[in-house]
C-alpha positions as CSV (number, residue, x, y, z in Angstrom):
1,X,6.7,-11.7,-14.1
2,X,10.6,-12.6,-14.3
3,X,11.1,-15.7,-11.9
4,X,14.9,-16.8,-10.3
5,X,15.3,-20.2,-8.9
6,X,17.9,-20.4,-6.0
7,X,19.1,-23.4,-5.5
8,X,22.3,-26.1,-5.2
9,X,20.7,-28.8,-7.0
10,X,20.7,-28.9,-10.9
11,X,17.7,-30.8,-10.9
12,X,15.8,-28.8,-8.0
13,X,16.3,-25.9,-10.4
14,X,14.9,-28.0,-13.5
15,X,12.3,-29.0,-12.5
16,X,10.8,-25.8,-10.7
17,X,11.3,-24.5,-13.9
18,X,9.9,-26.7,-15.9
19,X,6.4,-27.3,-13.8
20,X,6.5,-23.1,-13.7
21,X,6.9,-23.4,-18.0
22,X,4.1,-25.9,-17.7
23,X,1.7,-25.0,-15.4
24,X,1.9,-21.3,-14.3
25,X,0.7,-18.4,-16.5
26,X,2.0,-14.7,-16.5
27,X,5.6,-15.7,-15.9
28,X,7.7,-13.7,-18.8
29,X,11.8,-15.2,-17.7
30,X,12.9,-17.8,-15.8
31,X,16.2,-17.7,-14.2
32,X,18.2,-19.9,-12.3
33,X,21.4,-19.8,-9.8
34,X,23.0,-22.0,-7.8
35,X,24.4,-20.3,-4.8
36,X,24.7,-17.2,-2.6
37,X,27.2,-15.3,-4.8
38,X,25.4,-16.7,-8.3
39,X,22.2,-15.5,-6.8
40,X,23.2,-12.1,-5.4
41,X,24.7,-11.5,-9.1
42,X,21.3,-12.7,-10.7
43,X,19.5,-10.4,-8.8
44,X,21.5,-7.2,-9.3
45,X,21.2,-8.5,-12.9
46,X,17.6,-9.1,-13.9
47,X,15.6,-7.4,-10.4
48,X,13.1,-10.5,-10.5
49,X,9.4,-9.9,-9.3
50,X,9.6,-13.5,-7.6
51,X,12.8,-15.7,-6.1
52,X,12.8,-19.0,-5.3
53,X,15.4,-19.4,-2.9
54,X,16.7,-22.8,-1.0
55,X,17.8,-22.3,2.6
56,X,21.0,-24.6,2.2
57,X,23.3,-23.8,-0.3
58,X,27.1,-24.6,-0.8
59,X,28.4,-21.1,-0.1
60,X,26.3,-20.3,2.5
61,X,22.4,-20.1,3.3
62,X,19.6,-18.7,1.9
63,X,19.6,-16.3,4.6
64,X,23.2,-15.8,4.4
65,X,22.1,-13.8,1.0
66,X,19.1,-12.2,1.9
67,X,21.3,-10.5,5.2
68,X,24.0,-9.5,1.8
69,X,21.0,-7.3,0.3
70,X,20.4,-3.7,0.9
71,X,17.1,-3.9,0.7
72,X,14.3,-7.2,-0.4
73,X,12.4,-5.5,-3.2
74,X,10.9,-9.1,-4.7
75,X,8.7,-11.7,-3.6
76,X,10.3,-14.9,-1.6
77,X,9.2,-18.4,-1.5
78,X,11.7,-20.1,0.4
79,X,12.6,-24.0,-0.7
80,X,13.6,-26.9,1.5
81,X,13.8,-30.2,2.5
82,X,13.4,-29.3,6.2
83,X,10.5,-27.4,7.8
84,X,12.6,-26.3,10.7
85,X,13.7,-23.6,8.6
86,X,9.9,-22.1,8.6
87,X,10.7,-19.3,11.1
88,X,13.2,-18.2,9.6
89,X,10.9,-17.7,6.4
90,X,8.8,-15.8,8.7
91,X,11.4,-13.4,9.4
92,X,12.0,-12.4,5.9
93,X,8.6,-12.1,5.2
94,X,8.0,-14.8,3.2
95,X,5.3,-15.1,0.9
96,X,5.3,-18.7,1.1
97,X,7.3,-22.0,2.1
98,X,7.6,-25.1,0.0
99,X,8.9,-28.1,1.3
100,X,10.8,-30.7,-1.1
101,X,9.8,-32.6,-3.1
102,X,7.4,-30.1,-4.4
103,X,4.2,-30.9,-5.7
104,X,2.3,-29.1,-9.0
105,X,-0.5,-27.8,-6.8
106,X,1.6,-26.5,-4.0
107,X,3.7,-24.3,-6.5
108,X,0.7,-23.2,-8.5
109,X,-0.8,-21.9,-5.6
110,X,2.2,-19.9,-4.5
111,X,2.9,-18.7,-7.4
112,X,-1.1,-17.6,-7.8
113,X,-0.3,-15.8,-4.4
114,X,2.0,-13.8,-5.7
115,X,0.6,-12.8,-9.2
116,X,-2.1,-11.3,-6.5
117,X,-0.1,-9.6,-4.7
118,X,1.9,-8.0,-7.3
119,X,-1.8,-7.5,-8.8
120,X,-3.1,-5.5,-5.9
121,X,0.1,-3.1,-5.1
122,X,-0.5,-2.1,-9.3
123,X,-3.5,-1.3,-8.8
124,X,-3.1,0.7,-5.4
125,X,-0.3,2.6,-7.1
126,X,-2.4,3.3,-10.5
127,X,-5.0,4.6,-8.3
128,X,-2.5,6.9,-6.1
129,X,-1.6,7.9,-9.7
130,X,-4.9,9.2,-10.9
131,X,-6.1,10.6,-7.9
132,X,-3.0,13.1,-7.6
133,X,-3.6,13.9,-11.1
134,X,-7.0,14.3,-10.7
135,X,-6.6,16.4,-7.3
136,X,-4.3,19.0,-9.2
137,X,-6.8,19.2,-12.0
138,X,-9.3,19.6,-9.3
139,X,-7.9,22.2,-7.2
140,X,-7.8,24.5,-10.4
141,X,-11.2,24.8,-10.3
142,X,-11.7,24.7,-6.6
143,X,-12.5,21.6,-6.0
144,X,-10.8,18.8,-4.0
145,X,-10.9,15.0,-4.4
146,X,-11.8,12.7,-1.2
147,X,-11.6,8.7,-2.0
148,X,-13.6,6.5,1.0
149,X,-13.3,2.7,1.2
150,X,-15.6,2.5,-2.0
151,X,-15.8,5.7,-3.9
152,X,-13.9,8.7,-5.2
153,X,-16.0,12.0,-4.5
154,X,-15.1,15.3,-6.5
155,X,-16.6,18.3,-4.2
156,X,-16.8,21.8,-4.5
157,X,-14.9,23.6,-2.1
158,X,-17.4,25.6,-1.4
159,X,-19.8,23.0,-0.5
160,X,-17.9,21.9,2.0
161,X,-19.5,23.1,5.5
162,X,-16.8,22.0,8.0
163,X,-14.2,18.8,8.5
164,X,-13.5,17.2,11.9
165,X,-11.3,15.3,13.3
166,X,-11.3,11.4,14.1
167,X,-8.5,9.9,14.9
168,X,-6.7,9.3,12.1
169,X,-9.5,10.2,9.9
170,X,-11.5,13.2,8.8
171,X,-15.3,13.5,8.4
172,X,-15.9,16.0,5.6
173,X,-19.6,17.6,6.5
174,X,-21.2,18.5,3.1
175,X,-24.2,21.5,2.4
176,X,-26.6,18.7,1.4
177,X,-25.8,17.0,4.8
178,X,-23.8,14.2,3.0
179,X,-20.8,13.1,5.4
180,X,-17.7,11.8,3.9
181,X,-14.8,9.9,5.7
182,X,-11.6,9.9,5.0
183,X,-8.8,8.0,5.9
184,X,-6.6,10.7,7.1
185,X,-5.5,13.2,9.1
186,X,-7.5,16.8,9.6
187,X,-4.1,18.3,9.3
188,X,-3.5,17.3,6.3
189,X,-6.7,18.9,4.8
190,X,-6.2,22.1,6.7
191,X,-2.7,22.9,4.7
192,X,-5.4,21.9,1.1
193,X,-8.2,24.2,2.4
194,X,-6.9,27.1,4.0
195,X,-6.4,28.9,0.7
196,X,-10.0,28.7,0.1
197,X,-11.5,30.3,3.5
198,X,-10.9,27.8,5.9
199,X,-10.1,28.3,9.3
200,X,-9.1,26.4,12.3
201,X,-11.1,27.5,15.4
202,X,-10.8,24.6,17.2
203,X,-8.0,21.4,17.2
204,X,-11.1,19.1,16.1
205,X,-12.6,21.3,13.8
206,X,-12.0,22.7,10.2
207,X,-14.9,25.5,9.1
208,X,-15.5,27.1,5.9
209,X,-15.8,30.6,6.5
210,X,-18.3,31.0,3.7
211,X,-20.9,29.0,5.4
212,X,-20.4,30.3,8.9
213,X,-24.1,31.5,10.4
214,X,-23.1,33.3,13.6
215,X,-20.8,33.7,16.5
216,X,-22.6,32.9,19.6
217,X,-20.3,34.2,22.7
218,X,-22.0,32.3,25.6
219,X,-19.8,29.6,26.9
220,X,-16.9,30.6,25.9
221,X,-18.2,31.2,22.0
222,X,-19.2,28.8,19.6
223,X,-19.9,29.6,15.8
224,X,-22.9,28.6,14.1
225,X,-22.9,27.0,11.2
226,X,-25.6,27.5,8.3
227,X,-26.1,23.5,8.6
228,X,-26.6,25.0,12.5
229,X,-24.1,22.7,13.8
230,X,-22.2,24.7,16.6
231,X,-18.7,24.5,16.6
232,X,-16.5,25.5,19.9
233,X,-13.8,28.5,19.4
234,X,-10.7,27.6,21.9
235,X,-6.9,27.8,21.2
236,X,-5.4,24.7,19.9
């Protein structure tokens, strides 16, 4: 993790630095500035995973530099000697606010929160990795690849009996009468499945046309699944 300390005070910066050397793991580089211009250089320089930054500095304010960037790709911890400035933190999204002085504990923890963070959006983006590898190896073989809250599912196409719509999610309905839900939208799966035989009788409802029972024409027609689940026909 590459660390820069933004701050007016020589020995602010020093000793961040040195309790980070001392008592916080997983940080690679540690960086220092001591301004608005020194920092916004810094940054374009080394891209830091984590800044430091102290709200007064002598060519401006800490917010003075964040306002000079195109965008804030790095964590913040803001650093002061007044907690007026907390707001302001807030605004910025912040993931933290240290007051000065700044004690050990206070700084491991912050720093703890953001080795976390930076943790969990790895993994999230590993996992988006594999799972669009694994859906274009899966759709080779006619199959697709539905990840819930706890588990990734790999399902035969053709096992798939119908999808419906809730919300912002889809329930998959499966030949064995297992029920999937995902976390999006029916529309979505509807551009995947149609090459396979799916159809869109209804705005709710997705259907395999393989499994389809009947077509019932009373009330306005329904088809019949094999699961006999009925689903309404009607224009979107």
């Amino acid at each position: 993790m590459r660390v820069l300390v933004i701050d007016n005070e020589a020995n602010i910066r020093a000793s961040l630095v040195q309790m980070m050397a001392n008592f916080c793991d997983g940080i690679s580089e540690l960086y220092q500035a001591d301004g608005v211009a020194t920092g916004l250089m810094k940054i374009a320089e080394i891209n830091p995973d984590l800044v430091f930054l102290d709200v007064e500095l002598d060519d401006g304010t800490g917010m003075d530099l964040l306002l000079k960037l195109k965008q804030i790709n790095f964590h913040l911890i803001f650093i002061t000697a007044h907690n007026k400035y907390a707001i302001d933190a807030f605004k910025f999204s912040a993931t933290d606010f240290l007051l000065k002085p700044i004690e050990p504990d206070e700084l491991i923890e912050a720093v703890n929160k953001v080795k976390q963070q930076l943790k969990n959006k790895y993994l999230s983006e590993q996992l988006q990795v594999m799972q669009q590898s694994l859906n274009r190896m899966a759709n080779k073989e006619k199959k697709i690849v539905l990840k819930d809250s706890s588990s990734i599912y790999f399902v035969n196409v053709n096992d798939i009996v119908r999808c419906e719509s809730a919300g912002q999610y889809t329930e998959f309905y499966l030949a064995d009468t297992k029920r999937i839900v995902i976390s999006k939208s029916l529309k979505e799966y509807e551009e995947l499945l149609t090459p396979y035989g799916f159809i869109r009788p209804h705005h709710s409802h997705l259907i395999n046309v393989n499994r389809i029972l009947r077509f019932d024409k009373i009330n306005g027609g329904s088809l019949v699944m094999e699961t006999l689940e009925e689903i309404p026909v009607s224009h979107r």
